[in-house]
Structure formats: C-alpha cells, structure tokens
N, C-alpha and C positions, 0 to 999 in steps of 0.2 A: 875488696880492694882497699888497700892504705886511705884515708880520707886526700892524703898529700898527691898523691898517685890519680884516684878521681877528680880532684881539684885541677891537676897540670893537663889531663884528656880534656876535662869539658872545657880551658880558656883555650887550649887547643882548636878544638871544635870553632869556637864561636870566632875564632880568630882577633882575642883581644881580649884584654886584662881587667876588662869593666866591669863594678859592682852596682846594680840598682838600689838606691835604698827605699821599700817600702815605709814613709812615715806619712802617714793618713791627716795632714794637719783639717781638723775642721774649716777653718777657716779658706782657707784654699782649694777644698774642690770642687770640681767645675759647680753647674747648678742644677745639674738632674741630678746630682746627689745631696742637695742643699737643706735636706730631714735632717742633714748631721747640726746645722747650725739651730734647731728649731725647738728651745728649751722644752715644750712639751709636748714632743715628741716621745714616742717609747723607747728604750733604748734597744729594746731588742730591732727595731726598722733601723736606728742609726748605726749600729753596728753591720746590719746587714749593706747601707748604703756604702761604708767604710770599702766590705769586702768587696763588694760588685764591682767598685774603683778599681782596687786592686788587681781582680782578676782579670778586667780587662787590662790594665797594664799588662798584667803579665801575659798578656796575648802577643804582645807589641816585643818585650824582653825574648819572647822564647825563639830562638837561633841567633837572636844577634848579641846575646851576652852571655856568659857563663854563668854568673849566678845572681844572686840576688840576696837583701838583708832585711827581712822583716822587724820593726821593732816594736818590742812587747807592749810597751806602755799605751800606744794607741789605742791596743785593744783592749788594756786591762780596765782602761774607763769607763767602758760597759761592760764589768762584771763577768757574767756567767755567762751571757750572749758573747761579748769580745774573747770567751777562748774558744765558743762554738766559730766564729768568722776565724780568729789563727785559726785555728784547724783546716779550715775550708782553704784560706790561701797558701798555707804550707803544703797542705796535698797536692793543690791545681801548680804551684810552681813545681814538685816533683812532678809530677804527670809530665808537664812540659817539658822535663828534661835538665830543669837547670837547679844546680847545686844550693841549697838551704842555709844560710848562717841566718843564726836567730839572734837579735841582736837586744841580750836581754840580761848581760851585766849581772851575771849571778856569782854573789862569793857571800861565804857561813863558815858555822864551824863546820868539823868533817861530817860528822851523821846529817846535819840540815845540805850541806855541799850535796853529798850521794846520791838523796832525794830530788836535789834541782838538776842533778848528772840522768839521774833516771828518768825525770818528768821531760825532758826535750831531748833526749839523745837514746834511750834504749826502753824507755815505757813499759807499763806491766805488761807485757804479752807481745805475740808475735802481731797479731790483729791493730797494734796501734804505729806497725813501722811508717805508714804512707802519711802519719802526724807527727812523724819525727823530723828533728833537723839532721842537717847534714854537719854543722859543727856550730856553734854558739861563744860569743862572751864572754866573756868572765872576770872577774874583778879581785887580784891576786894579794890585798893587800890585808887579809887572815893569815899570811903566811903559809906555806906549803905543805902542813894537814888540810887544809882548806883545798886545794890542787889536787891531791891523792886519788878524792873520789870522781874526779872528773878527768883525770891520764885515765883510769881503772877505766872506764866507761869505753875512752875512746879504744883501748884496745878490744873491748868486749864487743861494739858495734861499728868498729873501722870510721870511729867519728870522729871529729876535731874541736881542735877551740881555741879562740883568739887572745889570751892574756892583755888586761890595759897595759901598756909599759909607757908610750907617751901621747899623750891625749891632744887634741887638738883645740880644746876648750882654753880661754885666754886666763883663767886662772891659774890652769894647770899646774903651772911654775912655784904656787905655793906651798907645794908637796912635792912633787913630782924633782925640782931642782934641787932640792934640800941636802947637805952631807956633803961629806967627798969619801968616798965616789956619791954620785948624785942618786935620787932614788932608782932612780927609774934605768941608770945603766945598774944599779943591783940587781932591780927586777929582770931585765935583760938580760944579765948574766944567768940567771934561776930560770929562764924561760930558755934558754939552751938547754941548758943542766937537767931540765925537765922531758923536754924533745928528744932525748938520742937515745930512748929505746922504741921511737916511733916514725922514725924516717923511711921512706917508701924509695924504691926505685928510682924515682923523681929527683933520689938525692934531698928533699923538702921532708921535714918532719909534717907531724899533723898537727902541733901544737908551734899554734903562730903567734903574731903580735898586732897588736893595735896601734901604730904610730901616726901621727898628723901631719899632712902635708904641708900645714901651717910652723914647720920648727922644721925645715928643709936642711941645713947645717948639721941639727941633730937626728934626723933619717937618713940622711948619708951617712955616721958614726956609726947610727944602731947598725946599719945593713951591713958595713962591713965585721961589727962586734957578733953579728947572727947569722951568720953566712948559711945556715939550715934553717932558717926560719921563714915559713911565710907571711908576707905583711899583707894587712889589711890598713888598707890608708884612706885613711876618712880628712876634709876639710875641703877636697876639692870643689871649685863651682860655688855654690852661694856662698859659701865659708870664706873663698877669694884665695884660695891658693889654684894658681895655674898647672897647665902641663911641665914647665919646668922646674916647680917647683918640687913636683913628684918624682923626679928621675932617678934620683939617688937613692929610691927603695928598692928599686929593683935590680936583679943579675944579668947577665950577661945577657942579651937576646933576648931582653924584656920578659923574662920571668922572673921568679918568685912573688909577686906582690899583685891585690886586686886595690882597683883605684875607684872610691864610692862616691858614690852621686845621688842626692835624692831628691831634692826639693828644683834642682837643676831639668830632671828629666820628668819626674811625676807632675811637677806645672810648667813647664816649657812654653806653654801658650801662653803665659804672663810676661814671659820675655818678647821686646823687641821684633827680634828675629823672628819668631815663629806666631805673633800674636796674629795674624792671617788664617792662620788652620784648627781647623778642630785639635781641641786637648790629644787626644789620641794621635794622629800623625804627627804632631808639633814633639810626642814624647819620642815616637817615633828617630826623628827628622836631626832630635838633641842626641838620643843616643849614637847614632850614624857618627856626626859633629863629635860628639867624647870621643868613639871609639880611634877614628882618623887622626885626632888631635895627640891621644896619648900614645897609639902604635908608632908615628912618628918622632915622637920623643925621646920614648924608651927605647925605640931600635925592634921593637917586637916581631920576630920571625915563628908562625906558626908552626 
C-alpha cells in the first residue's frame, strides 16, 4: 500500500495527527538510564540505555499515536552499537504497529543518494525489512538528481519522504527566505512536481514536506501551494509554537499533516504539570494532553 494511504489508516486508527519524536538527549533521561551521562562508560551499555528509554516509550506511543520519528544522530554517537540500538527501536516501533519516519536528513549526489535511499527504505534483502523505515528526511538542496534515487525507492518499497522546504530552526530565513520567489516556495514547488506520480487513494502523495509550526503565516501559504502534500510539522511544544499556531497545515477535517513532539512528551515529568508521576505515565498523560489539544484545533474527525 501507497506510504500516503498507510500513513492516513494508522492517524486514523489512533485517532489523531501526532508525531513522537524519539531524541535520546543524554542529558535528560530519567536516572535508571544515567550510564548515558558517565564518561567512562562503554559505549556499547550507553547506547543500550539510549534504546531501553526508547522502547519503553514506545510501549506508552503504541495505540495512542500513529507514528513516531526516530533521529539518527543520537544513535550515530555510539558508533556501531548506536545502529545496532536503531535497529532494535525501528523494529519494536513496527511491531507495535506505528508508522517509522527516520528523521535522518539524508541529501548527495545521485549514486551516494541511492545508497542512503537503500540503507533506510529498501535494504539488501528481504530479511532486513522489520529495520526499515517507513519514510525518512531528506535534504533537497543537491537539486533533483539528488531526489531521483529516493522517489525510485519509494515506489519500489511503498516508502515515503519528507523534503526540508521550511524549517523551524530560527536561522532558517538565511537561505531558505532568499530570491523571489523565495527558496523554499521553489523548493515547494519541486516537492509537488516531485509527488504526483505517487499519490495514493488518500488523495496525499508519499512525498511530503517538512515545514515549522514556528513560520505559521507561511504554513498556511505552503498548504494551500501543496494541496497533495503531506506535512510533517516540527516546532511544537518546547520549540513554543502552540496548537494554533499549527492549524493552517492542515486539510479539511484535520488531515494531511503530523504535528511533532519530542522533548514535550519523552520528558514530560520535567514539566510542571506532570512532575508528580513517574517519567512514563507523565509521557503518557502529555501525549493524552497533545492529542486533545490539537484534534480540537484542526477540527480532526477520524
């Protein structure tokens, strides 16, 4: 099935548009995982602490949100251990049922592109699908040989992928705003142009975008410039953009768009609110709190 098509079943399913973001900060988890913080430590135990965080979250994600966003670089700083722990969390979140974007900002030229399209999305063999994602990242500013090999993927393995087009990061603006037309309605334009021989049932291509909740003015513009496109909207929650800041990515009946969370829901017991309960019911207790928050906003009818 179209990635766009599995995508619009499982927010279905969970009855809400919310993305988890797995980001393992050292520093921040609880303290039965605290081997992460302990310089001489192995790195193979800290990596392992990394994962066991994670899995247990995703004990907590699985039925109450549709997917979730692993991000590479956590893992990549333990080396050869941190792709054995991705692996271990990309599997346990498929198991669980919920939809994999790998949140790993891959863009080369085309031959090095294929090989980053291959390694997360279609793998040597049939034996490495349960370590595949479901759609991944990517970084569009090689130009569209660089793209080539990652559409090619996604129709070979029903994958997806999220194109940067406007980022939520407060430099952004120094590239991203540049020209007229501005970069990044370019890139907007190319990320249609790219999607319409991959749109599912769903009406929703599999090739989506990346825009930030934090430039709300211009997520309203892209949405209606990408009317096929689905967003993945990162800045919400610690970043400081709210639910209404998010409403203008989304269609009619609160789809097309997942709305990300990670440092919001993975330490939720640092907050306030929830500093009372064990880290786990507190992630709990935030996602509940997100999901409410944002179905009400967008209008979201399962």
């Amino acid at each position: 099935m179209n990635y766009a098509d599995r995508l619009t079943e499982s927010v279905r399913r969970a009855g809400n548009p919310c993305l988890v973001g797995l980001d393992p900060h050292e520093a921040s988890l609880p303290e039965e995982f605290a081997v992460v913080r302990d310089p001489n430590a192995p790195r193979a135990a800290k990596a392992q602490a990394c994962a066991d965080f994670l899995c247990a979250i995703l004990e907590v994600c699985a039925g109450k949100v549709p997917a979730v966003k692993p991000q590479s670089a956590f893992f990549e700083i333990y080396g050869a251990d941190g792709a054995l722990a991705w692996e271990r969390v990309v599997s346990t979140a498929k198991q669980a049922g919920l939809i994999v974007i790998g949140d790993v900002k891959r863009g080369d030229i085309d031959t090095t592109a294929k090989a980053y399209a291959r390694a997360f999305l279609e793998g040597s063999g049939p034996r490495d699908r349960e370590h595949l994602c479901d759609a991944i990242t990517i970084n569009p500013y090689l130009g569209s040989d660089s793209i080539t090999p990652f559409l090619e993927s996604c129709k070979a393995a029903d994958a997806g992928i999220y194109v940067l087009v406007r980022t939520s990061n407060k430099d952004s603006k120094l590239i991203q705003d540049h020209g007229s037309p501005r970069v990044y309605e370019k890139v907007a334009d190319s990320v249609v142009e790219w999607g319409k021989e991959l749109i599912g049932t769903s009406g929703l291509s599999s090739v989506g975008a990346v825009v930030g909740a934090t430039h709300p003015d211009e997520l309203t513009a892209l949405r209606a410039r990408m009317p096929t496109t689905p967003f993945l909207i990162p800045g919400y929650g610690a970043q400081g953009a709210g639910a209404k800041e998010i409403v203008g990515g989304f269609l009619r009946g609160g789809r097309g768009a997942l709305v990300n969370s990670s440092r919001g829901i993975l330490f939720a017991s640092k907050q306030q609110a929830f500093k009372e309960l064990h880290w786990k019911d507190a992630a709990a207790r935030a996602i509940d709190a997100m999901a409410s928050e944002i179905n009400a906003a967008v209008g979201f009818a399962s």
